[in-house]
Backbone bond lengths (Angstrom), bond angles and torsions (degrees), N, CA, C in turn:
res aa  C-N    CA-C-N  psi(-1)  N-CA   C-N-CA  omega(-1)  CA-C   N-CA-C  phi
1 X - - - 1.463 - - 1.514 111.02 -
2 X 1.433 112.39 -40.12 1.280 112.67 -169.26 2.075 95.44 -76.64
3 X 0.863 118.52 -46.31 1.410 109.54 -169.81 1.763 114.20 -68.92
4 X 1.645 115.91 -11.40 1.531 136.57 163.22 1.754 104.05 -49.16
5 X 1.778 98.14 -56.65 1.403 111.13 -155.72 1.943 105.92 -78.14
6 X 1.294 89.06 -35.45 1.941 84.97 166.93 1.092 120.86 -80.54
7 X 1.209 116.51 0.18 1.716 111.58 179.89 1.562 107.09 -96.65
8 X 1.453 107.78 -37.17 1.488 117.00 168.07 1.926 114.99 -56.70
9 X 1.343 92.24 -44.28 1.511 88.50 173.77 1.465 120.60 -68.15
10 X 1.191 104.01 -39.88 1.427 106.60 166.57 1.730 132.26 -42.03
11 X 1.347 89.98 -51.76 1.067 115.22 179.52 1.849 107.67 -69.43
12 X 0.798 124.97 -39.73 1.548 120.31 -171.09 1.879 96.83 -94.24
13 X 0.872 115.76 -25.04 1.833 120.23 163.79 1.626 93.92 -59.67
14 X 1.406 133.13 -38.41 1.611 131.48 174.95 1.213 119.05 -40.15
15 X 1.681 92.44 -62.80 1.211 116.98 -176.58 1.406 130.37 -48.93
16 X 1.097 97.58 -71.60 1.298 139.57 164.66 2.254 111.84 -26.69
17 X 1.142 95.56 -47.84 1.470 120.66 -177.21 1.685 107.54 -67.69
18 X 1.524 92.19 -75.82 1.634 89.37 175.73 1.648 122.97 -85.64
19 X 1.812 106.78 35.09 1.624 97.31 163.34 1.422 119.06 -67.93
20 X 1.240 112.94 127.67 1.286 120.96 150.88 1.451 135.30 -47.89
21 X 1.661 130.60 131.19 1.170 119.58 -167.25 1.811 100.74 -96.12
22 X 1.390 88.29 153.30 1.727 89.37 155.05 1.271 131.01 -106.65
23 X 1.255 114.45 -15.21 1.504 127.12 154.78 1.811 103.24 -141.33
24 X 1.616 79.93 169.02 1.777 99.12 173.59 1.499 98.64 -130.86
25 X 1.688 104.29 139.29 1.423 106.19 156.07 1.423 98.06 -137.86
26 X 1.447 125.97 111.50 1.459 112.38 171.67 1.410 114.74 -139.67
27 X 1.221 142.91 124.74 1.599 137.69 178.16 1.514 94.80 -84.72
28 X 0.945 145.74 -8.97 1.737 138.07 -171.73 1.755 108.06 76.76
29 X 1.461 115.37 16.46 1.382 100.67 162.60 1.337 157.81 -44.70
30 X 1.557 80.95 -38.39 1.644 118.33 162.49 1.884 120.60 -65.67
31 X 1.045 91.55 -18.86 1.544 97.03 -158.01 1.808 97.61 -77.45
32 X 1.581 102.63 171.19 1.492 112.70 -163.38 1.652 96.17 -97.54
33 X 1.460 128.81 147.96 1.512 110.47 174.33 1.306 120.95 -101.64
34 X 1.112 152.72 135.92 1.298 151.79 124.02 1.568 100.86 -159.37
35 X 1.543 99.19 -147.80 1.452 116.15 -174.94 2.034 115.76 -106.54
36 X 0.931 98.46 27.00 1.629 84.73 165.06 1.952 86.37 -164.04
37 X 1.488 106.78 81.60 1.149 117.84 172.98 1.688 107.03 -133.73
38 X 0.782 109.71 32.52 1.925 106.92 -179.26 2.006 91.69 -135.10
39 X 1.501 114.03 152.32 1.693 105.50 -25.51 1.629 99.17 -62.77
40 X 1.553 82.84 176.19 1.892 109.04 -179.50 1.839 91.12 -162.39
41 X 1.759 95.60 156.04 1.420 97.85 178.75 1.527 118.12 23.71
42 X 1.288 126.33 60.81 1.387 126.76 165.83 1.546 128.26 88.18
43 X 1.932 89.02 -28.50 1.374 79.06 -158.76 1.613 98.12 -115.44
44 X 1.562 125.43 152.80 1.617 126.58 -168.25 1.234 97.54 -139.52
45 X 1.113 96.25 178.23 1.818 122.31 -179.38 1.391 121.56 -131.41
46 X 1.772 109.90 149.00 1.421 103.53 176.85 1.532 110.75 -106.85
47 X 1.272 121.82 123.36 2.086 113.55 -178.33 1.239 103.03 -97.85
48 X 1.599 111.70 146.76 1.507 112.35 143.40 1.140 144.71 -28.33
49 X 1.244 131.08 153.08 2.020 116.51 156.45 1.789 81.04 -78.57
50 X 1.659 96.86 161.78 0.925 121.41 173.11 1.953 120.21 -70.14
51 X 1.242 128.89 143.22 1.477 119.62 -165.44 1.395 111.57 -107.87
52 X 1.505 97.01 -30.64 1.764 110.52 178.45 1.124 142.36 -121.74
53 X 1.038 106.79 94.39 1.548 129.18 -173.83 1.734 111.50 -73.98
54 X 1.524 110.59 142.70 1.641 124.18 1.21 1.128 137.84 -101.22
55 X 1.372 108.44 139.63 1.679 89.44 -177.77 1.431 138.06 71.84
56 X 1.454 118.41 29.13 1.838 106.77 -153.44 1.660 95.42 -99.27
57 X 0.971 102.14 175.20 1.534 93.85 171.63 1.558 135.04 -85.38
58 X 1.577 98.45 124.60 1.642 122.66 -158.70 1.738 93.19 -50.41
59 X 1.374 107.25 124.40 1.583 118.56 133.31 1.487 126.15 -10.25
60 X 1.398 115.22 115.33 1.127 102.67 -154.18 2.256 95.63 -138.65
61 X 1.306 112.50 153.89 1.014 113.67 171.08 1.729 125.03 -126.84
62 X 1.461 103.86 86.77 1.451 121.49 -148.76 1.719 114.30 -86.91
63 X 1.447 112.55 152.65 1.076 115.22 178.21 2.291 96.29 -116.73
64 X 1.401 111.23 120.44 1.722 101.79 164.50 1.454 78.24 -142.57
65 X 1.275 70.72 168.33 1.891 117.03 177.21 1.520 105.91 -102.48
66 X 1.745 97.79 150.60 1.872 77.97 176.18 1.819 123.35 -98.29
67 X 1.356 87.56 -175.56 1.593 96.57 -166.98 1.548 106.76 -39.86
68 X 1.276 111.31 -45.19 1.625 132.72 -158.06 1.370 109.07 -94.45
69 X 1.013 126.44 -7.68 1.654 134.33 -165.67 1.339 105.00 -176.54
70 X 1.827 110.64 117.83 1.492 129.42 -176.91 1.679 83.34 -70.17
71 X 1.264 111.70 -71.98 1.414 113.06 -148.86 1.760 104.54 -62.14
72 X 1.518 150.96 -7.63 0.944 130.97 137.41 1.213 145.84 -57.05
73 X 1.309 131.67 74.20 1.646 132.05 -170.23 1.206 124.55 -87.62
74 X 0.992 135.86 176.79 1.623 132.16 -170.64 1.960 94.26 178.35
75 X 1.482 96.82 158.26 1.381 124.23 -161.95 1.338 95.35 -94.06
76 X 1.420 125.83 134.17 1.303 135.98 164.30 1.555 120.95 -112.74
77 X 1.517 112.23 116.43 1.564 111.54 172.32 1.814 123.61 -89.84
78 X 1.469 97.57 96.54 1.548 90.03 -151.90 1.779 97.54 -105.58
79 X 1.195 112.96 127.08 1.341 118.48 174.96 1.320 132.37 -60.59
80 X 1.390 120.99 -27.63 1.262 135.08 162.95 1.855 98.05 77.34
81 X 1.471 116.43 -142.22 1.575 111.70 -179.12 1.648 92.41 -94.00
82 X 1.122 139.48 16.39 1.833 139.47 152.75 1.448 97.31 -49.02
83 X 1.440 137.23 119.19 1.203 143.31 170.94 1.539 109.77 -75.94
84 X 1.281 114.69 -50.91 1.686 130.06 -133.31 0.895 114.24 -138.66
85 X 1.439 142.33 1.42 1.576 132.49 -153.96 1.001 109.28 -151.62
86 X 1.703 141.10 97.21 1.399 134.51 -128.55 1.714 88.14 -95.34
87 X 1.397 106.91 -177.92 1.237 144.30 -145.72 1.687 101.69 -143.88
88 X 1.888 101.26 136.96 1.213 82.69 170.09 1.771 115.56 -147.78
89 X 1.544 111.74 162.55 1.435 93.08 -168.92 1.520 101.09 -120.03
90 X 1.499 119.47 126.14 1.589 145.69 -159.66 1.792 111.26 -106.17
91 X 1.735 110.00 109.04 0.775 121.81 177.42 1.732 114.07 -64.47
92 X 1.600 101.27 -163.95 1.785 92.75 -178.88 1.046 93.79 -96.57
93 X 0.809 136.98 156.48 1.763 145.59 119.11 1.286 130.74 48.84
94 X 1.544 152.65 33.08 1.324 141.22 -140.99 1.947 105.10 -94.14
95 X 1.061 82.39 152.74 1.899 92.46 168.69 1.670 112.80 -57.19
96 X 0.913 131.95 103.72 1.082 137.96 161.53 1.890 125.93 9.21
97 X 1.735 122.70 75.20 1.147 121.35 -130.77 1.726 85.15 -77.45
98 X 1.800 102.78 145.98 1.669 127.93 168.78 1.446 113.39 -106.24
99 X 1.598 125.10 20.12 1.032 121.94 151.82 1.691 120.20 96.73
100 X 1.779 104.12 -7.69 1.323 110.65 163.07 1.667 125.88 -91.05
101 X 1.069 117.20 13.24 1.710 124.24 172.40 1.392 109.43 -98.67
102 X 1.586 104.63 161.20 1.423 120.74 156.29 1.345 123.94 -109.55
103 X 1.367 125.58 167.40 1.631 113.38 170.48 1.263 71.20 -123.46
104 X 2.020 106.63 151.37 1.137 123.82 133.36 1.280 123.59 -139.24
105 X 1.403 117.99 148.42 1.794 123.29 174.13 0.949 124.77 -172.22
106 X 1.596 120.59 164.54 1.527 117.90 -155.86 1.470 117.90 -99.43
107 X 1.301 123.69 147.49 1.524 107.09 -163.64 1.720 94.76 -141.06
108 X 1.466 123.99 158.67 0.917 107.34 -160.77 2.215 84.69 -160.41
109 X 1.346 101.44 151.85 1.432 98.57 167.66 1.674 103.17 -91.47
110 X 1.391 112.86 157.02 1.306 121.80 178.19 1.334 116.31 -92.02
111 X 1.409 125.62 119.83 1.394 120.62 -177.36 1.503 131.06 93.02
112 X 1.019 139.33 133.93 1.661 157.93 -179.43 1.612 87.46 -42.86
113 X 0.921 127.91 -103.21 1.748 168.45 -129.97 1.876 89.82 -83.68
114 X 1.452 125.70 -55.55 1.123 125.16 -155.34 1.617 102.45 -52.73
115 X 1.475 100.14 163.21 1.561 102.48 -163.45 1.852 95.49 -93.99
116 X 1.443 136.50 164.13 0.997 131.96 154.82 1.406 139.66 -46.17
117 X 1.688 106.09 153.83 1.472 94.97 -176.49 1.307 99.17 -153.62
118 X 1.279 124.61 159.22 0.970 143.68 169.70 1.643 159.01 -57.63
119 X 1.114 138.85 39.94 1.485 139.37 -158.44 1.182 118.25 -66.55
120 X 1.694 119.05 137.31 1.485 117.11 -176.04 1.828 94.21 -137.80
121 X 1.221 94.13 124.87 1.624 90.95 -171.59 2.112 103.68 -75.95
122 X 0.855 136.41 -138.74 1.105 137.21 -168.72 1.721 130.63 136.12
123 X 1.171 132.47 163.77 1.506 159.38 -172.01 1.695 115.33 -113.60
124 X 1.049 113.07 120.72 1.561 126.35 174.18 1.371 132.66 -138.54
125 X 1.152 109.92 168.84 1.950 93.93 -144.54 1.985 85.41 -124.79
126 X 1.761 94.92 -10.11 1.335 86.08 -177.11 1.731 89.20 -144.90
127 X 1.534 101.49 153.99 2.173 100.15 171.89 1.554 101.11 -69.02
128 X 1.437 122.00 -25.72 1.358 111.41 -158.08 1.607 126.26 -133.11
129 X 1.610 104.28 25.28 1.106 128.87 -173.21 1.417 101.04 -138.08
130 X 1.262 118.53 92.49 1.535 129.80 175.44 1.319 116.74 -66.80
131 X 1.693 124.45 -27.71 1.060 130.91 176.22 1.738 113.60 -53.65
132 X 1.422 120.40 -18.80 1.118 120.57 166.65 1.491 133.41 -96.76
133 X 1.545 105.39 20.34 1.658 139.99 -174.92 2.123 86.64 -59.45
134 X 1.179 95.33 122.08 1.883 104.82 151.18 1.146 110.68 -125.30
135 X 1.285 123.11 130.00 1.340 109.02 168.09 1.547 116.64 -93.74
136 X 1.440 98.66 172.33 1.684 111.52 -176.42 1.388 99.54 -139.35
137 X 1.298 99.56 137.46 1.484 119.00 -177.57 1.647 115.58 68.26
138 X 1.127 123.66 -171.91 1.480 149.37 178.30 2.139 105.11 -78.50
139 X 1.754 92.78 128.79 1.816 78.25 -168.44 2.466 90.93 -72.14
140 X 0.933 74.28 175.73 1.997 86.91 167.38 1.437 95.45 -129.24
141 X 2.000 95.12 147.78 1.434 100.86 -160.75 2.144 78.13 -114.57
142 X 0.999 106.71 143.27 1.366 121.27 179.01 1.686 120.06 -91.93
143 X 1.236 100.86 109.62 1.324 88.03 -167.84 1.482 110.14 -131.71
144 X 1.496 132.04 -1.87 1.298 135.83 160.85 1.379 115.64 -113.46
145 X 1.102 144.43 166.30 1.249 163.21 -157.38 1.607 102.56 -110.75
146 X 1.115 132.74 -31.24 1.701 137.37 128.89 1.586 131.99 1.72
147 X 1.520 133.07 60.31 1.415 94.31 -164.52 1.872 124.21 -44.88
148 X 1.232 86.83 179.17 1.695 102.63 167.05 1.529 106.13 -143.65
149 X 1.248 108.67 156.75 1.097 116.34 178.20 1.601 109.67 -91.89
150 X 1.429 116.74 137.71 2.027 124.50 174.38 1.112 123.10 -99.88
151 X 1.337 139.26 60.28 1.413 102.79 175.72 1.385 120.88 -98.35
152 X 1.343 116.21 -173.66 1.557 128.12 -146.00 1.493 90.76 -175.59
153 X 2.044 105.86 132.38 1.245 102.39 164.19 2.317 110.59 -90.95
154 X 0.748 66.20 146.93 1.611 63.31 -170.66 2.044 110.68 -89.10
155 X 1.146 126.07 124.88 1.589 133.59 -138.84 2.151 75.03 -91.28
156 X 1.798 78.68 160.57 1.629 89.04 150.59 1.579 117.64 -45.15
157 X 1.426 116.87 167.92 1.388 107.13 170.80 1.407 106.27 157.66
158 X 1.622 128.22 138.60 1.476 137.06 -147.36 1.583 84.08 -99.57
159 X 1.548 121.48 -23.87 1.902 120.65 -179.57 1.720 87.45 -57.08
160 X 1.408 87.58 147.18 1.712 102.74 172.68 1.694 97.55 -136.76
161 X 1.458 130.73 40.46 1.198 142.06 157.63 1.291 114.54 -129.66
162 X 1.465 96.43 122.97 1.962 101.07 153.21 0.804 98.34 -87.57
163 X 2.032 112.79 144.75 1.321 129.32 149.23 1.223 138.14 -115.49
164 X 0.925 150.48 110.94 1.442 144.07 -177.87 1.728 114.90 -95.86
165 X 1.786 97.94 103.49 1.369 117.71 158.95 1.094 144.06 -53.49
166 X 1.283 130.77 129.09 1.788 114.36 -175.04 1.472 85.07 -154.37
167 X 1.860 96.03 139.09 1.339 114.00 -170.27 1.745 92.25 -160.72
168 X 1.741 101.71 147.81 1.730 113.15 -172.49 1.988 86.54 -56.61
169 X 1.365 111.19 139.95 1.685 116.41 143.37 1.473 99.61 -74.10
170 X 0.788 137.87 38.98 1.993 113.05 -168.05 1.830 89.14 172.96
171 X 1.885 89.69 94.31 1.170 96.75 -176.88 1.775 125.09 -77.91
172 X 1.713 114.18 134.05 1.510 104.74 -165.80 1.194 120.54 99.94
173 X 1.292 113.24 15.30 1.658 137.17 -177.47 1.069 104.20 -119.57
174 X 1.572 128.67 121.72 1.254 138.94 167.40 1.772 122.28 -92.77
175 X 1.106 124.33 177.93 1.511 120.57 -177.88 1.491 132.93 26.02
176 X 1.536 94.88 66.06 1.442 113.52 -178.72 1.360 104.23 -116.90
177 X 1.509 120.58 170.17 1.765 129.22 -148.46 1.124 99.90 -174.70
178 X 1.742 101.52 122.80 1.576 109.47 167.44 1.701 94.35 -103.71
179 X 1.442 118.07 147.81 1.492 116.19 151.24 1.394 118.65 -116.40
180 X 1.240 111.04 134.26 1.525 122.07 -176.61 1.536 102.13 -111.45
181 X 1.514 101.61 153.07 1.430 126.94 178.17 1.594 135.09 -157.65
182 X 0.893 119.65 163.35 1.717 116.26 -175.53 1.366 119.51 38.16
183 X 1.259 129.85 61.84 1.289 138.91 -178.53 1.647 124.59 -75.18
184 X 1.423 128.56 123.29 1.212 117.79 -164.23 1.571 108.18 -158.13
185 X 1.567 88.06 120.06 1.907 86.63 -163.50 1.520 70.49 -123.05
186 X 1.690 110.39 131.55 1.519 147.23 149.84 1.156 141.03 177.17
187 X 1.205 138.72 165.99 1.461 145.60 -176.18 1.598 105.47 25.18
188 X 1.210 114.55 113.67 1.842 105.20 147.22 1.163 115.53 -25.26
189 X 1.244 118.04 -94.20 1.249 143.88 167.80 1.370 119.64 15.91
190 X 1.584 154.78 56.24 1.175 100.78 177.90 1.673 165.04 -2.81
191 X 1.453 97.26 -67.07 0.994 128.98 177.33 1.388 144.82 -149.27
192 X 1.302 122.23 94.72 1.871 125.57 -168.76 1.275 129.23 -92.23
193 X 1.163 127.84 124.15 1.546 126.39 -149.89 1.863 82.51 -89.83
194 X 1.370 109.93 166.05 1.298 140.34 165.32 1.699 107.42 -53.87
195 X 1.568 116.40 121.34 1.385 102.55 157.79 1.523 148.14 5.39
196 X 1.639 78.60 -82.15 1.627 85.49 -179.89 1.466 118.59 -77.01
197 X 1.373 124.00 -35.74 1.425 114.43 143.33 1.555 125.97 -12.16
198 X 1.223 116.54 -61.40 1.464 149.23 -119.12 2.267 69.87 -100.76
199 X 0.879 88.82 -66.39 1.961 100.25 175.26 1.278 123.74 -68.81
200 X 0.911 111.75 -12.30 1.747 116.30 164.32 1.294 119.18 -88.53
201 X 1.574 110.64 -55.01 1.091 111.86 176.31 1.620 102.42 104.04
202 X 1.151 104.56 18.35 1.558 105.93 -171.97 1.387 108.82 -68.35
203 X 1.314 106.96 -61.21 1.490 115.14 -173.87 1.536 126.60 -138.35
204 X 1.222 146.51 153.40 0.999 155.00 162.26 1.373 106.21 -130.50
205 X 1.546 115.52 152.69 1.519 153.42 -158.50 1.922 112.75 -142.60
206 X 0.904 94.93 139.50 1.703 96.98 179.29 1.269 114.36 -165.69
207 X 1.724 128.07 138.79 1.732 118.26 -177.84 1.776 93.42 -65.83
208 X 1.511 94.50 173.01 1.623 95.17 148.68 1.263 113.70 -101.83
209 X 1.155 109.90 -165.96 1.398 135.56 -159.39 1.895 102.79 -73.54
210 X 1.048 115.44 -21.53 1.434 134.17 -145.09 1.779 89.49 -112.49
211 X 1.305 100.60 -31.48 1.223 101.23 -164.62 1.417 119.80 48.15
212 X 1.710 109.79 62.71 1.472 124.64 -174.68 1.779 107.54 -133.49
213 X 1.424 98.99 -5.58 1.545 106.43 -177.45 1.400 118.25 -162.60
214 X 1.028 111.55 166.63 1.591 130.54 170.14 1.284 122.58 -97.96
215 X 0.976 141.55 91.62 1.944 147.31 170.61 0.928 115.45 -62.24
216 X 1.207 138.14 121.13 1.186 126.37 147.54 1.467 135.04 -157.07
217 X 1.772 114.73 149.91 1.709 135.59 -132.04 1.805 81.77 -136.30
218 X 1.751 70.05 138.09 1.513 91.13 165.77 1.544 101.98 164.35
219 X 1.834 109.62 -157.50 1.786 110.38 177.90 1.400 106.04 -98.58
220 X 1.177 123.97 -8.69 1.224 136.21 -178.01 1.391 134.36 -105.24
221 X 0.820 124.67 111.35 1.785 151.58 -169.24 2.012 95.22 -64.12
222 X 1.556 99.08 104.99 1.246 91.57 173.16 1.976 105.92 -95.78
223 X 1.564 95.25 155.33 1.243 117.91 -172.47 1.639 115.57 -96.36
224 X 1.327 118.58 -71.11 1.060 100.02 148.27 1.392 125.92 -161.43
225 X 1.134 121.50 173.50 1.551 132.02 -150.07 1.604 116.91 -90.98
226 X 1.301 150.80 105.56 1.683 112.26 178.50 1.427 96.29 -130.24
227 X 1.297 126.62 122.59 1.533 143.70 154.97 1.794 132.45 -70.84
228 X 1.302 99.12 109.14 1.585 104.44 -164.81 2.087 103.89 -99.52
229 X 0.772 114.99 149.92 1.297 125.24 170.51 1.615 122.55 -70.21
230 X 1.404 130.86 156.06 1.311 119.78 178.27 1.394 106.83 -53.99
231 X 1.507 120.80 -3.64 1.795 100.30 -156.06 1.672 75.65 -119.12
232 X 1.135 139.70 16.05 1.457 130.66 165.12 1.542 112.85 96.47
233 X 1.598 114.33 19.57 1.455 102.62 -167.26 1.449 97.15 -116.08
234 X 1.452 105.11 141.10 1.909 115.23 170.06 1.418 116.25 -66.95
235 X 1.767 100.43 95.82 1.366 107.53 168.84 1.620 129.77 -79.73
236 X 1.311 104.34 8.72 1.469 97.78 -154.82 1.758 99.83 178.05
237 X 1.435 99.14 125.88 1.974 97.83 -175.71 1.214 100.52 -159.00
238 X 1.530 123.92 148.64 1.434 126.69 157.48 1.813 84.40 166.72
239 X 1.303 95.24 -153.14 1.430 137.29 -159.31 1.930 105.85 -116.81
240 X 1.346 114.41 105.53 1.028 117.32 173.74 1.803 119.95 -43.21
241 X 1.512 117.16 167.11 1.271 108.45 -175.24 1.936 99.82 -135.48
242 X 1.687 97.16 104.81 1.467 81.30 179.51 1.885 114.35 63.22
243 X 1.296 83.02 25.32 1.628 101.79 148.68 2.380 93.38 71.50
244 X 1.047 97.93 30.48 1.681 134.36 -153.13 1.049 93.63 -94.24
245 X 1.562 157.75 136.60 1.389 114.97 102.24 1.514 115.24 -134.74
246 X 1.189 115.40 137.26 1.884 139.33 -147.90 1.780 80.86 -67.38
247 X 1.402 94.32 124.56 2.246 102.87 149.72 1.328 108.89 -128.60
248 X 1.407 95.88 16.37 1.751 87.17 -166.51 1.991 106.41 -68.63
249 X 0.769 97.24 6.25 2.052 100.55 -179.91 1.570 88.77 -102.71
250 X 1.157 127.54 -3.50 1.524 126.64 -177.13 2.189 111.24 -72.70
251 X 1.275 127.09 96.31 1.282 104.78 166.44 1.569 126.00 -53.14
252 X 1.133 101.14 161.19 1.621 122.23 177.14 1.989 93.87 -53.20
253 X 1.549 97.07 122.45 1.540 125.89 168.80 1.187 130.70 145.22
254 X 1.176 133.19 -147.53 1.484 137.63 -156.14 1.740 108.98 -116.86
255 X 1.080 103.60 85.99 1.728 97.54 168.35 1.740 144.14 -106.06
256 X 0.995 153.57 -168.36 1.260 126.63 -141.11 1.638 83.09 -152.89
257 X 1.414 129.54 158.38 1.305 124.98 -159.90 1.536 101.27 -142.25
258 X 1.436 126.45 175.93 1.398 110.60 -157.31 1.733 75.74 -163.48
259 X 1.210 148.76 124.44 1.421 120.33 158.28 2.056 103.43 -134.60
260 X 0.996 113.56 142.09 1.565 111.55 156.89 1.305 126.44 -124.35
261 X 1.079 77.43 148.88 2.088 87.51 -172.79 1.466 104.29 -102.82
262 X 1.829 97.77 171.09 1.343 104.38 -148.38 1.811 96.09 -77.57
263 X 1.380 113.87 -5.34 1.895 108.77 171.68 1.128 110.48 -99.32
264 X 1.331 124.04 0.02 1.571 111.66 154.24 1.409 112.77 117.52
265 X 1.404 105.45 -0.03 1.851 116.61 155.72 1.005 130.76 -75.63
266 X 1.603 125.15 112.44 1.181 131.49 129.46 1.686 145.20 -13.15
267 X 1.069 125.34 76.54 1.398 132.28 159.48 1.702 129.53 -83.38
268 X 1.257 107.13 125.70 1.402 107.94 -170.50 1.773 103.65 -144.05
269 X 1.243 109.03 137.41 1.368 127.02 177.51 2.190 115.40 -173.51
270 X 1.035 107.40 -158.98 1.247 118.33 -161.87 1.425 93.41 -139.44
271 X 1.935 94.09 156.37 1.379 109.59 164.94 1.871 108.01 -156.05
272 X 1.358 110.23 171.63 1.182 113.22 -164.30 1.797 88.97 -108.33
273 X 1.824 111.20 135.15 1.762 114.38 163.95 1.311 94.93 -95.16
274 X 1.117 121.35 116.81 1.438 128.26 154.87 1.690 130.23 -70.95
């Protein structure tokens, strides 16, 4: 019996390992910090051999927290004395994308002084075989220490890896750093109203463009609004303004929506902060 029950565990630890995701939402909060933390939680990296000798410091794929906040961390792609030969950082596992998702996330150059660099998001068929790197979309060249926000619709495609590339813009330059953060691959869509909504015709909801608010049209007078986080917490509540309501204090990710109207319906769905 006992050798039944470890084989079962074993076996569902299998499982369990190589599930495939259908979405990602992760800022790296969770994650452990220093420099020999990849992989971790799913996700790894591929490094260079080193180009410049002697001895400079190895290429590295880092987890810190910031100056101002332990518990905010974010991933650093740091080149070390590697001049030329990009580096890359490998999500987990996704279901095989059909062309209705987005990726978005924030990317940022490392440092005042450091010279620019380059990010090219991309598709992989393997975590550890770059030779099967596609890219998607236009690369962005990094040039403030500022994040920005990336998104990219992500195409059909048999790759079941995101990758995120980073390579010097400014060839012959050593110790350059992209930092990435708040990562969130789901729904096109902004935002999808409820069925029966959807058949009434009562109401519709949509971000703007700015991704600073919530709109929303219909016959029905909403009452009020409350926004929960992927992890279930109320980020955000009141009473729309002029059919209004402000997310702009909302970070980049995936949140879950709650709305009632002034006859006493319930609407509930999700939307993506870009």
């Amino acid at each position: 019996m006992k050798l039944k029950l470890l084989f079962a565990g074993l076996v569902f630890s299998a499982v369990t390992a190589n599930a495939q995701l259908a979405t990602i939402n992760q800022n790296f909060n969770n994650f452990t910090t220093g420099n020999t933390t990849f992989p971790q939680n799913s996700w790894s990296a591929v490094l260079p051999p080193m180009n410049t000798p002697p001895s400079p410091p190895s290429p590295m794929m880092i987890v810190y927290a910031e100056a101002n906040d332990a518990t905010n961390r974010y991933v650093s792609s740091y080149s070390g004395g590697n001049k030329d030969t990009p580096q890359y950082l490998v999500s987990p596992q996704i279901v095989a994308p059909t062309g209705n998702k987005t990726l978005s996330f924030k990317a940022r150059r490392n440092g005042q002084n450091a010279a620019p660099i380059v990010v090219q998001v991309g598709l992989a068929l393997s975590p550890t075989d770059m030779t099967t790197f596609v890219a998607v979309g236009a690369p962005v060249t990094l040039t403030d220490n500022t994040y920005q926000t990336i998104t990219r619709s992500i195409p059909s495609s048999s790759s079941s890896y995101i990758v995120f590339k980073t390579v010097n813009a400014v060839t012959g330059v050593p110790h350059t750093a992209a930092d990435f953060d708040d990562v969130v691959y789901d729904l096109t869509a902004s935002l999808s109203v409820s069925d029966n909504s959807k058949k009434n015709n009562d109401i519709q909801f949509a971000v703007n463009a700015d991704n600073t608010a919530l709109f929303f049209v219909g016959k029905t007078e909403i009452k009020k609004v409350d926004v929960y986080s992927a992890a279930g917490q109320n980020v955000a509540s009141g009473k729309p303004n002029n059919n209004s309501f402000d997310i702009n204090t909302l970070q980049t990710g995936v949140y879950y929506i709650s709305a009632q109207t002034k006859d006493g319906k319930a609407i509930q769905s999700k939307f993506i902060k870009k």
